[in-house]
MIGU-305940 format. One record per residue (C-alpha): z negated, y, x. Coordinates in steps of 0.02 Angstrom, whole numbers, padded with zeros to 5 digits, always signed. Last residue first. Example, Ala and Ser with C-alpha at 12.3 -4.5 7.8 and 13.67 -1.06 7.14 Angstrom:
BEGIN
-00357-00053+00684-00390-00225+00615
END
This chain:
BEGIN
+00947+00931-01416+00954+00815-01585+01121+00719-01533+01193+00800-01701+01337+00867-01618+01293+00858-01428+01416+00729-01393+01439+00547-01320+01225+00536-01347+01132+00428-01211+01100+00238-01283+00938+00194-01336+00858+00040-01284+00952+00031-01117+00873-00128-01015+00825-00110-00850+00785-00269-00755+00626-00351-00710+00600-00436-00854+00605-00276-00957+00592-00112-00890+00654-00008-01032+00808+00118-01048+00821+00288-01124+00984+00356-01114+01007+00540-01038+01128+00682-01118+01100+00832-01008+01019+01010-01040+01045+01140-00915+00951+01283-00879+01019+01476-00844+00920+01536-00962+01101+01550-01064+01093+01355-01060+01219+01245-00962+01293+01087-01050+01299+00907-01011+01358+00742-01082+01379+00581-00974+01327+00523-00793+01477+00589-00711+01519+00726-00816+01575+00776-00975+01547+00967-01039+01455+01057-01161+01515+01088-01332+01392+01256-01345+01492+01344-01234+01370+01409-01086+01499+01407-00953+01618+01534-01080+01469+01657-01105+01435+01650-00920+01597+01695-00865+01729+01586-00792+01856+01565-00911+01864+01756-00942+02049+01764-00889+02078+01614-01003+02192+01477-00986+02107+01351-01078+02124+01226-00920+02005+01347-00828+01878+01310-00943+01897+01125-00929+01931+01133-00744+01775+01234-00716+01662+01104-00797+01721+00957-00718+01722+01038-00558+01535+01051-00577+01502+00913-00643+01594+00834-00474+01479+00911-00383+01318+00854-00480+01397+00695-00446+01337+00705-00263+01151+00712-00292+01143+00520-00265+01238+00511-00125+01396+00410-00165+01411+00236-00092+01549+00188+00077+01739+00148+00066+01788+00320+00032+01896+00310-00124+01835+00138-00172+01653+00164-00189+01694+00332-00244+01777+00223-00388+01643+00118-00409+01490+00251-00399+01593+00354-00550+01628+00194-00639+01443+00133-00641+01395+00314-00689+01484+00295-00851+01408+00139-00908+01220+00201-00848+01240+00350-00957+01109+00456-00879+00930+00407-00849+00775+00402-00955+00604+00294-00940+00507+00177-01029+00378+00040-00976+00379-00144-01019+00347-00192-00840+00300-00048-00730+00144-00150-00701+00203-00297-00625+00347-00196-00489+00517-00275-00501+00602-00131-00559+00534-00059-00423+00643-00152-00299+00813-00065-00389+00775+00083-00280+00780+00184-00395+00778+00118-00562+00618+00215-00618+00698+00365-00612+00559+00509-00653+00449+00562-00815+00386+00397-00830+00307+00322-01006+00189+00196-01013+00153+00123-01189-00023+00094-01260-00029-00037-01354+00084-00158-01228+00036-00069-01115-00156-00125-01105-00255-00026-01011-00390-00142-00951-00440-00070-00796-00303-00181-00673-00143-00131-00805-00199+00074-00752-00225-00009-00569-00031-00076-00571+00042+00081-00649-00069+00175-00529-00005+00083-00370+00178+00065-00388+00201+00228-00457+00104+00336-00330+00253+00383-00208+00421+00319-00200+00440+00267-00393+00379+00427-00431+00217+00463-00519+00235+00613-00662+00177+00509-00791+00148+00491-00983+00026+00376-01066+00052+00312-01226-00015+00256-01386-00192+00373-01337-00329+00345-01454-00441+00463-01323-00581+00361-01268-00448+00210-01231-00345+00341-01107-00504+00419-01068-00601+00234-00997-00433+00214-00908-00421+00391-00826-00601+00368-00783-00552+00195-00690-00397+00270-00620-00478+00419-00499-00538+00348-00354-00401+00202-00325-00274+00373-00355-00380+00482-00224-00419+00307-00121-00211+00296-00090-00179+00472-00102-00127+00618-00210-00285+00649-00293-00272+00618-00477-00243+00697-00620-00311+00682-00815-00204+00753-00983-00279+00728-01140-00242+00707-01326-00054+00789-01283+00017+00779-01464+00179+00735-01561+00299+00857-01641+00439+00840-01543+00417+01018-01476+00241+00974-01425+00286+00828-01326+00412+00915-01229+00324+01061-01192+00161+00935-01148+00274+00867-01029+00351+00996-00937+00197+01061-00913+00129+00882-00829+00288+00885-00731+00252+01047-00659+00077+01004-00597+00136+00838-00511+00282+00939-00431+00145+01030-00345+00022+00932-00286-00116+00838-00431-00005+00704-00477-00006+00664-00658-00077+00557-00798-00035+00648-00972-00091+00587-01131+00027+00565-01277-00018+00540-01463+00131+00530-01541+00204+00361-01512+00285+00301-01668+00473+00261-01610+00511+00429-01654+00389+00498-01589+00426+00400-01412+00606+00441-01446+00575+00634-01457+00462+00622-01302+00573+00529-01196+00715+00660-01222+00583+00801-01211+00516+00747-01044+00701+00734-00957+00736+00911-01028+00580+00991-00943+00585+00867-00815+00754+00952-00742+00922+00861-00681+01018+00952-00559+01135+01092-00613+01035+01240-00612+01135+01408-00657+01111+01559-00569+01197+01729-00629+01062+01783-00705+00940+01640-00729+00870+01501-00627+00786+01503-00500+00622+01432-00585+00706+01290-00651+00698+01195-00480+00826+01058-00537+00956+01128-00369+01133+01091-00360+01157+01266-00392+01314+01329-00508+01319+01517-00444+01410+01678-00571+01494+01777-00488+01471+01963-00549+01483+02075-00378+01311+02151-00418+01227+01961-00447+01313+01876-00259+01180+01930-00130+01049+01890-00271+01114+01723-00339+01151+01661-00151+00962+01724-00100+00912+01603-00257+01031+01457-00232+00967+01450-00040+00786+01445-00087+00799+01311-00226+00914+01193-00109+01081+01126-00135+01183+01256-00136+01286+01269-00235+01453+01295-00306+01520+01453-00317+01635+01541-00447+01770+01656-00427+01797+01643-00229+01923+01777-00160+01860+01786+00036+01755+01917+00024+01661+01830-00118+01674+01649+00013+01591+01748+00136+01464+01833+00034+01414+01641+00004+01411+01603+00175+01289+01755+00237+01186+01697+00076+01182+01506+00123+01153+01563+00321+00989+01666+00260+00932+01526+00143+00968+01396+00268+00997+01217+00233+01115+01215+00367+01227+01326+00258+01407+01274+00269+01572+01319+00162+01681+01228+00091+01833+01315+00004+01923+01228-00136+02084+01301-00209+02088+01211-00398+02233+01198-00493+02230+01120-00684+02389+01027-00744+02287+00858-00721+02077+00873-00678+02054+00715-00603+02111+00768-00437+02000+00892-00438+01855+00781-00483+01884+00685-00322+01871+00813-00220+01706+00871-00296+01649+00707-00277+01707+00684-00083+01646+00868-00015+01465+00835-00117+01485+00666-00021+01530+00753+00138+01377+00863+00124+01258+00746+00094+01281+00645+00220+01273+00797+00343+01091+00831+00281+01041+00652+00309+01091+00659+00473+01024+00828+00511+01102+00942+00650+01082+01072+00504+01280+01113+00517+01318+01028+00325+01196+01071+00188+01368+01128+00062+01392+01291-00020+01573+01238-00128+01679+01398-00146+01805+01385-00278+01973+01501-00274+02084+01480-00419+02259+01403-00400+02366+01522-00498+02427+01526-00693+02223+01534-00733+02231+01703-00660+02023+01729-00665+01930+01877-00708+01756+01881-00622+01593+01852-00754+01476+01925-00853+01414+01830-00982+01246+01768-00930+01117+01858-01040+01199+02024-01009+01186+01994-00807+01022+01968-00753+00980+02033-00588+00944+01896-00470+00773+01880-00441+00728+01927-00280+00580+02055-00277+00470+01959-00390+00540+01793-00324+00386+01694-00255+00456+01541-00266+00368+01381-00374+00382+01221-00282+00504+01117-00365+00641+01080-00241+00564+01075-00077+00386+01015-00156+00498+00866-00196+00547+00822-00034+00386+00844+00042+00313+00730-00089+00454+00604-00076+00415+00585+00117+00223+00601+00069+00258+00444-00036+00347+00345+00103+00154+00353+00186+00073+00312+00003+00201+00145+00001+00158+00103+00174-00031+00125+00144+00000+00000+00000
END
């Protein structure tokens, strides 16, 4: 276990990279009429896209990244038909000060639109350096507190993750939700995002108990979130554990101090797929989670598969989303194609992993199944939504 709590402070620095809260009082992109303003576009010439990618950092994993951003959104150009793009890639390092420098670039250089960057620092200094000059920036980031303005978040978010699960737990009878989180950072947003989502589906939060983010911090803490979760009447308990950090171990104590999930449901507010070990794990058995259209997302991984002869990153369809998006608008033929009123059409877009649209808050919401760990394998017990007519968002 002291391996799994050492690859969780790996996950933990990674998240606290993309959710910590910024301190953007004096760098907030100025909003721009709720999101509609916007560069004119000459849809009858190839229109300049600038994709921000991590590439330069001198890290592996960082240059990885950026050719499989480079791949997908390659790729979804030359799915597009009748529509021309004129990509430009540029490179940040990871740097907010070398992702605005690059973005001003790319505005200098013609681009409409930009794509990226990956993380929540760069997107924001590319959202201010880009606000007065009206182009509008499709972040790969989830960290909802950048967006806005002229930024749009592109990455999956807990806020609309928790409110999918939470509408199909009430549906399904669960309404009275507590919340068992990480106390760090990400920990404290997910447990927000939670009790939004349970609220707005009409269910309550009975209680909501942390715990220490560490092996005897979580061995510490589960026996008096046990004796609460039966004190309490809760049918389910929510978490914010990841499958990389405290999952294994408090899913597995929770079962150890007579929580019994089979009355009291577990719920997880992250991929509990990934890796595909954890769907092994005992006490994740039985429990639900969300992810995108598994069906489509099988053909996306098995034709990059086949394109570039190695797996796509993980983050990488959020490039291809975002090419997806453009090309529809740009396929209308539109000079205001790319403003913010026409990126937040109500329709939404199709992506990678299924339905998606992009909010006027600059939030996204995205159309996510909800499967079940069930004999060690994931089972979808509610399929994601084809449209957004009707699909209760």
């Amino acid at each position: 276990m002291l391996s799994v709590l050492s690859l969780a402070r790996k996950s933990a620095a990674v998240l606290v990279a993309l959710f910590t809260s910024l301190a953007l009082a004096a760098c907030v992109p100025t909003p721009n009429l709720a999101g509609r303003s916007g560069p004119r576009v000459d849809t009858s010439q190839p229109v300049p896209v600038a994709l921000l990618v991590p590439g330069g950092s001198g890290q592996a994993s960082d240059e990885l990244l950026a050719r499989s951003l480079q791949n997908a959104a390659r790729m979804a150009i030359n799915d597009l038909g009748g529509v021309a793009i004129d990509l430009r890639v540029y490179n940040t390092a990871g740097q907010p000060g070398q992702a605005q420098a690059m973005a001003l670039k790319a505005a200098d250089e013609g681009a409409k639109i930009v794509l990226g960057p990956v993380f929540a620092q760069e997107a924001n200094a590319v959202g201010v350096a880009l606000a007065a000059r009206g182009i509008n920036v499709l972040s790969f980031s989830n960290n909802t507190d950048i967006a806005g303005g002229n930024v749009f978040v592109m990455g999956p978010t807990f806020q609309n993750t928790a409110s999918r699960l939470a509408t199909y737990a009430a549906r399904q009878g669960k309404r009275r939700v507590m919340v068992v989180y990480d106390q760090n950072t990400a920990g404290q947003i997910g447990k927000a995002a939670i009790e939004q989502g349970v609220a707005r589906a009409g269910g309550s939060v009975v209680a909501a108990q942390g715990y220490e983010f560490s092996q005897n911090g979580i061995v510490s803490a589960i026996p008096g979130i046990a004796a609460t979760a039966r004190a309490s009447g809760a049918d389910a308990l929510f978490l914010t554990a990841d499958s990389a950090g405290a999952l294994p171990l408090v899913t597995q104590l929770l079962r150890d101090n007579q929580v019994n999930p089979e009355t009291t449901k577990f719920i997880g507010l992250t991929r509990w797929d990934i890796p595909a070990a954890t769907q092994s794990l005992p006490g994740v058995q039985g429990g639900w989670f969300a992810l995108p259209d598994p069906a489509l997302y099988q053909q996306y991984q098995s034709r990059y598969q086949a394109a570039y002869g190695e797996a796509p990153h993980p983050i990488s369809g959020l490039a291809y989303d975002g090419i997806a998006a453009i090309g529809a608008l740009l396929k209308q033929g539109k000079a205001d194609a790319l403003t913010g009123a026409a990126l937040t059409q109500g329709a939404g877009f199709v992506g990678v992993g299924g339905i998606f649209r992009l909010r006027p808050d600059g939030t996204n919401e995205r159309g996510l199944a909800v499967a079940e760990i069930r004999n060690n394998q994931v089972i979808v017990i509610d399929p994601a939504p084809r449209s957004f007519a009707g699909a209760g968002f």
